[in-house]
C-alpha positions as CSV (number, residue, x, y, z in Angstrom):
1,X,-38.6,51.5,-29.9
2,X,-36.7,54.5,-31.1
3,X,-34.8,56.3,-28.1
4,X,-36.0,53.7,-25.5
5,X,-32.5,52.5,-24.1
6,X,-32.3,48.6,-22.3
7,X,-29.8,47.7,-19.9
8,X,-28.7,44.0,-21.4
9,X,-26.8,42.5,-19.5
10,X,-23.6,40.6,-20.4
11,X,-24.1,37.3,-18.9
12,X,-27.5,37.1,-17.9
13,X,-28.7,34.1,-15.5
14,X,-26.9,30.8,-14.3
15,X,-23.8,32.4,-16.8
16,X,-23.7,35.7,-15.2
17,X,-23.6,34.1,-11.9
18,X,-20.4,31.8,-12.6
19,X,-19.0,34.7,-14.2
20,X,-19.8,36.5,-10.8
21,X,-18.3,34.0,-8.3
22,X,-15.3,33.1,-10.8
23,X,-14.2,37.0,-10.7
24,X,-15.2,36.7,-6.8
25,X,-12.6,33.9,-6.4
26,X,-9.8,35.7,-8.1
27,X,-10.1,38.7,-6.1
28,X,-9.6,36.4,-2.6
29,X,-6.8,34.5,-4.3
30,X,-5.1,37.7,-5.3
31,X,-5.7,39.4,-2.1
32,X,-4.3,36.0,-0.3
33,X,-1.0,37.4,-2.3
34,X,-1.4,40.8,-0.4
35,X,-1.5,39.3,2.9
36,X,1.2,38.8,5.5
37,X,1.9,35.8,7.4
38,X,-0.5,36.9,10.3
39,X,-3.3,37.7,8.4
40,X,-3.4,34.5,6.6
41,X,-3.3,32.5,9.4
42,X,-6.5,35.1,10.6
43,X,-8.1,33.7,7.2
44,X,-7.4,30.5,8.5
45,X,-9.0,30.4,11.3
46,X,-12.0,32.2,10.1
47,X,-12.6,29.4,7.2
48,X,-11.5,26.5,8.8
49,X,-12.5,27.3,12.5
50,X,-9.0,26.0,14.0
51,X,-5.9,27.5,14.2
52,X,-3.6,27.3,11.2
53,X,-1.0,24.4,11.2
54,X,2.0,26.2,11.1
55,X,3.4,29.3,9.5
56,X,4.7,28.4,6.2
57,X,3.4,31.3,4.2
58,X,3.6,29.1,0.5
59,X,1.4,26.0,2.4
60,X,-1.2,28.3,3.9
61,X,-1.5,30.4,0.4
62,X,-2.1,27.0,-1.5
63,X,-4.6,25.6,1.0
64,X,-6.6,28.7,1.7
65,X,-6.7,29.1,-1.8
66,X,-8.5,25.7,-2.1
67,X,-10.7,26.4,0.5
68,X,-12.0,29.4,-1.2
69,X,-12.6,27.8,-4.5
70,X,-14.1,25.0,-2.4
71,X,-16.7,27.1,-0.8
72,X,-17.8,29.2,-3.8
73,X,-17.8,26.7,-6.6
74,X,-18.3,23.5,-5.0
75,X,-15.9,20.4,-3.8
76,X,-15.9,17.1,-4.6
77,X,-18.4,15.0,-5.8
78,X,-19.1,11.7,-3.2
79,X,-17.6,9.8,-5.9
80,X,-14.1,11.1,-6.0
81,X,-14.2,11.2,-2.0
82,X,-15.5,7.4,-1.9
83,X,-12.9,6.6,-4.3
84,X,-9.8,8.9,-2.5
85,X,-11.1,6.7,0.3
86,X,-10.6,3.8,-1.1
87,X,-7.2,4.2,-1.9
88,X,-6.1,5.6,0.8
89,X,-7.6,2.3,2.5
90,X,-5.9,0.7,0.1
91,X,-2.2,2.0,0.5
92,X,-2.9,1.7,4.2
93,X,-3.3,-1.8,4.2
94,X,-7.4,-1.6,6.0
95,X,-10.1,-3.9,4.9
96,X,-12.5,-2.0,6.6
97,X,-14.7,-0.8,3.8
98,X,-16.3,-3.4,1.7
99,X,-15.9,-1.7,-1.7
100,X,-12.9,-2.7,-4.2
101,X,-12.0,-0.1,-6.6
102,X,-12.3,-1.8,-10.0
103,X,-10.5,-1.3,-12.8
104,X,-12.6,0.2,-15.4
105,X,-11.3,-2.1,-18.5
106,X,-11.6,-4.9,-17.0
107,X,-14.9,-6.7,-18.4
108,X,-18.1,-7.7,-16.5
109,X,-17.7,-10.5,-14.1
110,X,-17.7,-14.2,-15.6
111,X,-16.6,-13.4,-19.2
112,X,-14.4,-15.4,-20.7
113,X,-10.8,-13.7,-22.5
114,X,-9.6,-16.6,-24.9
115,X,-6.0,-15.9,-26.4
116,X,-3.8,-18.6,-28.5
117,X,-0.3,-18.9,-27.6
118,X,2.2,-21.3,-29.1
119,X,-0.6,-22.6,-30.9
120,X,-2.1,-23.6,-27.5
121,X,-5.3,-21.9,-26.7
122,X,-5.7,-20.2,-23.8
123,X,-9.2,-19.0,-21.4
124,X,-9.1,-16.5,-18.7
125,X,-12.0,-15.9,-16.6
126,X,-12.9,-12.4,-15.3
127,X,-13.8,-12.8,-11.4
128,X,-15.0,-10.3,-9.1
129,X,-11.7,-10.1,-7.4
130,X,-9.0,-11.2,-10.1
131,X,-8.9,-13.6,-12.7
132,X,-8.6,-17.4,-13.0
133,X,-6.6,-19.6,-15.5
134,X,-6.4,-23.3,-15.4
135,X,-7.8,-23.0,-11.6
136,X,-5.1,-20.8,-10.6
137,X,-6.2,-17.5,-9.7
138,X,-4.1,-14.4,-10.4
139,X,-4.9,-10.9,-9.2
140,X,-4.2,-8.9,-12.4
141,X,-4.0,-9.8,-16.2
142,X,-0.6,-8.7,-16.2
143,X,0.2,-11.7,-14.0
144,X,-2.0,-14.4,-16.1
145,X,-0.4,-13.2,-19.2
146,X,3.0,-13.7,-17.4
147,X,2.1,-17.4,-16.8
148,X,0.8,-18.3,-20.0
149,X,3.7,-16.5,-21.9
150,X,6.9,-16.4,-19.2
151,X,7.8,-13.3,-20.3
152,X,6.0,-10.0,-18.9
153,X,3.1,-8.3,-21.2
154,X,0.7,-5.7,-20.2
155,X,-2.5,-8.4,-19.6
156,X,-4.8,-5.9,-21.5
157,X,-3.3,-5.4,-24.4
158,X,-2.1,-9.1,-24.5
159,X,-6.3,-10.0,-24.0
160,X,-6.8,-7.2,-26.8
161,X,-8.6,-4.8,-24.4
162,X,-6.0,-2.1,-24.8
163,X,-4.6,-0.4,-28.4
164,X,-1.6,-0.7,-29.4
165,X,0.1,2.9,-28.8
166,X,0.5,4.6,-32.4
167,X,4.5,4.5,-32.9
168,X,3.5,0.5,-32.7
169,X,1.0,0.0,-35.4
């Protein structure tokens, strides 16, 4: 209608909401800048309820930065923790958890990766933990690939799962 005047608003809804806690988490990250060495160990202690670890002033900026982005927009899913978990279980040396991280290329459990070399042909099964070729059991293609061939090859791309890089074609 002529002379009626709306308010619209710029980002209305879930959008003007991120907008909202994005320019929220910019301010604390700038102000986190501002601060000295006693008040960010303050900020410390007020979002982590302990006492900050020690007074490097670049370690405490970095961390409470990711502390405030963690608590406004969200940390990480289960998934990325479970797998972080894994590895560091892994690197560690524990067994404790059940889980293996698998490699996403490999195939589904029980197929069969036929390759001819030397005009001999050659079958490697996919098995839950590794791979077996002529009963021998080998925990990556890489290694398989290195006992059919004596020489080293990246097992996926000798098995075809993995393109050739451009410069190569």
């Amino acid at each position: 209608m002529p002379g009626t005047k709306r308010k619209i608003d710029a980002a209305p809804g879930w959008a003007g909401e991120c907008l909202a806690a994005n320019a929220s988490v910019v301010m604390q990250l700038a102000a986190l800048k501002r601060m000295t060495v006693v008040e960010l160990k303050a900020k410390w202690e007020s979002l982590f309820g302990a006492p900050a670890p020690n007074n490097s002033r670049s370690y405490l900026e970095l961390r409470l930065g990711y502390r405030i982005q963690e608590l406004t927009l969200g940390g990480l899913s289960r998934e990325t923790r479970r797998t972080l978990d894994l590895l560091a279980d892994e690197i560690e040396g524990r067994t404790g958890r059940k889980a293996i991280i698998a490699d996403s290329r490999n195939p589904v459990v029980g197929t069969r990766l036929i390759r001819e070399w030397d005009g001999v042909e050659h079958t490697v099964t996919v098995l839950k933990d590794g791979f077996d070729w002529r009963g021998q059991k080998f925990k990556s293609l890489s290694a398989a690939a290195w006992a059919i061939t004596g020489t080293q090859w990246n097992g996926y791309r000798f098995f075809g799962l993995r393109e050739a890089r451009r410069d190569e074609r």
